[in-house]
C-alpha positions as CSV (number, residue, x, y, z in Angstrom):
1,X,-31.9,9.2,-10.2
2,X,-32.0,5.9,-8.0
3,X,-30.3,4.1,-10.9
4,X,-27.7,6.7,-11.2
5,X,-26.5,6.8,-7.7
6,X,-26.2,3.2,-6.9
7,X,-23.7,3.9,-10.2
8,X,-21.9,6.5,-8.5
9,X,-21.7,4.3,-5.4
10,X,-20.2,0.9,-7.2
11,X,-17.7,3.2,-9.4
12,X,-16.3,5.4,-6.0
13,X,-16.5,1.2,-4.1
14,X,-14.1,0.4,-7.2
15,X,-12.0,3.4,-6.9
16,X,-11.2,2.7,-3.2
17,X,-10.7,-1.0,-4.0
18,X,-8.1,-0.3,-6.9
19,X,-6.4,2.0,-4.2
20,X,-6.3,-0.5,-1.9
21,X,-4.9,-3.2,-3.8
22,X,-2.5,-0.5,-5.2
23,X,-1.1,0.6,-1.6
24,X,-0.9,-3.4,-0.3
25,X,1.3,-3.7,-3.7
26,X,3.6,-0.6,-2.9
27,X,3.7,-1.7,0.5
28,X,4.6,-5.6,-0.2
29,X,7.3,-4.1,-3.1
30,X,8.6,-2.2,0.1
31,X,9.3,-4.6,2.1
32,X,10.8,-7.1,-0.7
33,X,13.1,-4.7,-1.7
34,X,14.2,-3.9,2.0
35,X,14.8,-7.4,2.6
36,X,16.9,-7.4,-0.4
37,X,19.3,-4.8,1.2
38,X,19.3,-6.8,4.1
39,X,20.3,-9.7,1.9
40,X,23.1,-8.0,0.3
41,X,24.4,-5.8,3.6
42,X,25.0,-9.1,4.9
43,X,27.2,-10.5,2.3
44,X,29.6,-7.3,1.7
45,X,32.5,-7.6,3.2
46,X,33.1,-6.0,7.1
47,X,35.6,-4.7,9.5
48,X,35.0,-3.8,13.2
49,X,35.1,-0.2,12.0
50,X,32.7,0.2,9.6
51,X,29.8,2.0,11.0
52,X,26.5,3.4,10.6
53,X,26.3,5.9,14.1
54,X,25.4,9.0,14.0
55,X,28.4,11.0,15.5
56,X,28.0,14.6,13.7
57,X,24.6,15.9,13.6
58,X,23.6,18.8,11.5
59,X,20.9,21.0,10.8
60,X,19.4,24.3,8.9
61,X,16.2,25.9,8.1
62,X,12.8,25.0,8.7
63,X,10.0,23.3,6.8
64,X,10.8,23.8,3.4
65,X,14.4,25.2,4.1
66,X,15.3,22.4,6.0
67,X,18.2,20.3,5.7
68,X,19.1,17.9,8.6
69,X,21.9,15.1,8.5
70,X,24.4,13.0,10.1
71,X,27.8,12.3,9.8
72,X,29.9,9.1,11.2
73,X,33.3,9.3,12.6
74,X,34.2,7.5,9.3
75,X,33.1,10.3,7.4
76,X,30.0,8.8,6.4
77,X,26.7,10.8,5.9
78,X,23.7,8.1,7.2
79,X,20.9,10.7,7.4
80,X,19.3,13.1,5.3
81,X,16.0,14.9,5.8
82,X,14.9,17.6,3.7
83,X,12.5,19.5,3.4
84,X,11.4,18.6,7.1
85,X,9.7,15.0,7.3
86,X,11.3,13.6,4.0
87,X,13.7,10.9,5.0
88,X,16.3,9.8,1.8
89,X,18.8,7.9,3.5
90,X,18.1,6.0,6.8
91,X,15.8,3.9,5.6
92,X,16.6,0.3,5.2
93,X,20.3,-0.6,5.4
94,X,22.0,2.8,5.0
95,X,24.6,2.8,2.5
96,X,26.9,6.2,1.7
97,X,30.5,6.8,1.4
98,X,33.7,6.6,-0.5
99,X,35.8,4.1,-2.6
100,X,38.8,4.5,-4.0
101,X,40.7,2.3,-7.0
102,X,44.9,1.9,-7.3
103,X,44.5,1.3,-11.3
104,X,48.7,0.4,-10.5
105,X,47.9,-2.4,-8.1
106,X,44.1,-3.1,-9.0
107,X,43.7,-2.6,-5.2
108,X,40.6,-1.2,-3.9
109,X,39.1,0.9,-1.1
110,X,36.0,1.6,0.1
111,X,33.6,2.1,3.3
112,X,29.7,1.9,2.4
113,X,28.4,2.1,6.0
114,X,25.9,-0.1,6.5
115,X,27.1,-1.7,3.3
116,X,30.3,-2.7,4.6
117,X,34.0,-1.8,4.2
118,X,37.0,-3.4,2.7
119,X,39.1,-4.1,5.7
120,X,41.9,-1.9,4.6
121,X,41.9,1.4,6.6
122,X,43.1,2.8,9.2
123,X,40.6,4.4,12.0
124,X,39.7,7.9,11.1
125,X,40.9,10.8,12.3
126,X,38.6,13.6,13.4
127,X,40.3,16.9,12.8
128,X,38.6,20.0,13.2
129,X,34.8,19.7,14.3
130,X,32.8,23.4,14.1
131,X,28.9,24.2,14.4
132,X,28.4,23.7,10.6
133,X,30.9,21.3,9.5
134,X,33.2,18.4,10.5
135,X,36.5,17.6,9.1
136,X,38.0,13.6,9.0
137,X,41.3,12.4,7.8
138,X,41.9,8.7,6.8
139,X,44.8,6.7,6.0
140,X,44.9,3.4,3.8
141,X,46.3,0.7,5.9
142,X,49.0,0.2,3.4
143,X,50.0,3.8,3.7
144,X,49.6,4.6,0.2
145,X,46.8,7.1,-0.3
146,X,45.2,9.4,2.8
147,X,41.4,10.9,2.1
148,X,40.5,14.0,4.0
149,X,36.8,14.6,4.1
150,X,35.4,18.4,5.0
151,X,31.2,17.7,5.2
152,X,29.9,21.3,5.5
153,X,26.1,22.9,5.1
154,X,25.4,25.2,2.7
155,X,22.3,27.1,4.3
156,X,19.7,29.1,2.6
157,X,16.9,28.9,0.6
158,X,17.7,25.6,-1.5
159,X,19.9,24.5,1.3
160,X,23.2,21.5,0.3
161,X,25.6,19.7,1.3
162,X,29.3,20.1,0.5
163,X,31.2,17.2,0.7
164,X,34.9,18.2,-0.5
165,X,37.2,15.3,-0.6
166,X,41.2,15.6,-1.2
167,X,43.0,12.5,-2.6
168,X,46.6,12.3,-1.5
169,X,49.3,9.8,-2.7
170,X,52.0,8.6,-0.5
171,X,53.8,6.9,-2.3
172,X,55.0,6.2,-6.4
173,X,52.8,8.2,-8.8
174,X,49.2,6.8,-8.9
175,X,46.5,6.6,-11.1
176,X,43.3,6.1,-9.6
177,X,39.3,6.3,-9.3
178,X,37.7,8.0,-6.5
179,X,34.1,7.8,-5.9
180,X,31.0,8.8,-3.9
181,X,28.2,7.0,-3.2
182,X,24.7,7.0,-2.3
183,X,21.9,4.7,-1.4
184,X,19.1,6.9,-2.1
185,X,15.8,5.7,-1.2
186,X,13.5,9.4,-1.9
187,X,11.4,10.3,0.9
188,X,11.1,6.7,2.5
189,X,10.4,4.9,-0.9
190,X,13.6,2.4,-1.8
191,X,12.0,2.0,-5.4
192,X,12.5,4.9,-7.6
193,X,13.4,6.4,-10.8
194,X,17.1,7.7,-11.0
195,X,19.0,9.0,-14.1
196,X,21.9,11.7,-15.0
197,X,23.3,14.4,-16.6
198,X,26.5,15.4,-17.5
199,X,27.6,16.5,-14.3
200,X,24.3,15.1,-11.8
201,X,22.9,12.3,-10.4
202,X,19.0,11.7,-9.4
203,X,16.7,9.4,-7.9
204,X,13.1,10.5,-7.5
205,X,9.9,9.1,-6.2
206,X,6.8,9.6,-8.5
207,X,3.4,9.4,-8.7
208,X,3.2,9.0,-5.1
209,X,1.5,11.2,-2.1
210,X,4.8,12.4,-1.6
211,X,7.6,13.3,-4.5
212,X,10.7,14.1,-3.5
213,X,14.1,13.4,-4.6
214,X,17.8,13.6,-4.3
215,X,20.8,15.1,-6.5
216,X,24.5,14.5,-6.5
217,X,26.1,16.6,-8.1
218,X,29.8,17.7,-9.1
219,X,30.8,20.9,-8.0
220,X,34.0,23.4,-8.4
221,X,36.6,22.7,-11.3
222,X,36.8,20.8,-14.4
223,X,37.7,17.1,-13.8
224,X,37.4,14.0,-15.5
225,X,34.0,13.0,-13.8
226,X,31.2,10.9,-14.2
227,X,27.7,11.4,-12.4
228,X,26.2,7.8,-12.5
229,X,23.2,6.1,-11.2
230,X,23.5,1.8,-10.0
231,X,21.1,-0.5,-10.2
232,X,21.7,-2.0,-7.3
233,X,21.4,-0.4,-3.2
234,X,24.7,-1.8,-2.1
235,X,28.5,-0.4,-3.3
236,X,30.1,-0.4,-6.2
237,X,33.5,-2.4,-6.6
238,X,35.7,0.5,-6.7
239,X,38.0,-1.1,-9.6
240,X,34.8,-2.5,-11.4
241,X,32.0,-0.2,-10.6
242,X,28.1,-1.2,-12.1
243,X,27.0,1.5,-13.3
244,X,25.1,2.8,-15.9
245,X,24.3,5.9,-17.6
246,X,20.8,5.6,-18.7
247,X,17.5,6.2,-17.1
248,X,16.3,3.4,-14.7
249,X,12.8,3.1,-13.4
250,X,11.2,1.7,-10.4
251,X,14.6,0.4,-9.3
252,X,16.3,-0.2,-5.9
253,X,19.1,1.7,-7.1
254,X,21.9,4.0,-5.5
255,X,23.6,7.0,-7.0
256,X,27.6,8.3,-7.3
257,X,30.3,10.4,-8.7
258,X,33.8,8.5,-10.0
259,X,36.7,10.5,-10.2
260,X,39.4,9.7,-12.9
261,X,42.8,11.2,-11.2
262,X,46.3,11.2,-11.3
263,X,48.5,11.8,-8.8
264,X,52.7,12.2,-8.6
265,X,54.7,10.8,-5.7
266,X,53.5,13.2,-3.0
267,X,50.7,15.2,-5.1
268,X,47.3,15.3,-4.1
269,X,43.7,16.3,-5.3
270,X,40.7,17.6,-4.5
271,X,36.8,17.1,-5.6
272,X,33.8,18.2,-4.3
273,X,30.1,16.6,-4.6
274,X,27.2,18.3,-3.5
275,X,24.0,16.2,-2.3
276,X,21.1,18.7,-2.7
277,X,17.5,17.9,-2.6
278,X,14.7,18.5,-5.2
């Protein structure tokens, strides 16, 4: 009996030693990987307007049902809780937005938030501001295309965000590429596992004490659209985006929509995305 207790006691002493060593590894991955998007926040490029305030705050349901998240003036989202406790987004250098591609002048546009912007906008407009949604216009600084953003809640039980964004051209026809992006990191953890669908994106945490993910997610009409995952936190290069279409695992990565659209002299277009949680 003697013998087989002092077995017990060495195999439950190894147990919490593998644990151990298994937490200091997650923890020291962690922080490498933060450090990284430090690294690479501070090289994108950066105008005085790019920003990562929270200006919008929203919120529904409780507990499970919750959904809670910010929105800057720029229009983009640099928060996002849900259920209650699980933190996707603010962690690290917070990265989420919009780019946009002029395939007729290879001239692109983009703010990432904490990931930078590309210098050529014009300050944002905010237009119509309600309980559950806010609405911001933005104009290129060339004047060529103008992006109208309406972030809205969707509440109940598997609560979303609808993020409906109209493309309009101002001047010749265009053809162009508009995209959303996200720098998920699930439920605190900026390694994960992120992969697609035909019309979803997904980055997930797992094994883990807590598992909890994110999916973006094309929503309304049929549109020439691809749901795409990036191995890399920062932005893609709206005219050269890297991103792939495969599974990737234990990866720093980010997640996004691309828009293939064409536009007349005048015409305009709209998408939505829908950032849900799972």
């Amino acid at each position: 009996m003697k013998t087989i207790t002092i077995a017990i006691l060495l195999m439950t002493l190894g147990s919490l030693n593998l644990a151990a060593r298994d937490a200091a590894s997650a923890e020291a991955e962690q922080k490498a990987a933060l450090a990284a998007q430090n690294e690479a926040a501070a090289l994108a490029p950066r105008s005085s307007l790019a920003t990562t305030d929270c200006t919008f705050p929203f919120s529904t349901g409780t507990g499970n049902t919750l959904l809670k998240y910010c929105v800057t003036t720029n229009g983009n989202i640099v928060q996002l809780e849900t259920p209650q406790g699980v933190e996707h987004v603010a962690v690290g250098t917070i990265g989420e937005g919009y780019g946009i591609c002029d395939f007729n002048t290879n001239t692109g546009y983009f703010d990432y938030a904490g990931f930078g912007d590309s210098g050529n906008w014009n300050p944002a407009q905010v237009v119509k501001q309600t309980a559950t949604s806010v609405k911001i216009v933005r104009t290129t600084s060339d004047g060529q295309f103008t992006l109208t953003q309406n972030i809205a809640e969707v509440d109940g039980a598997l609560p979303w965000i609808k993020i409906t964004m109209t493309l309009k051209n101002n001047g010749e026809g265009r053809d162009a590429f508009l995209i959303r992006y996200v720098d998920v990191d699930a439920a605190g953890v900026a390694k994960n596992n992120l992969d697609t669908t035909e019309n979803s994106a997904f980055a997930w945490n797992t094994p883990g004490p807590v598992n909890f993910g994110v999916v973006v997610q094309n929503v309304g009409k049929a549109l020439i659209a691809n749901s795409l995952t990036q191995f890399q936190a920062a932005g893609p290069d709206p005219c050269n985006p890297v991103f792939n279409l495969h599974l990737l695992t234990n990866t720093d990565g980010s997640l996004g929509m691309e828009y293939l659209v064409e536009l007349k002299k005048g015409a305009s277009t709209t998408v939505i995305t829908a950032y849900r949680g799972m």
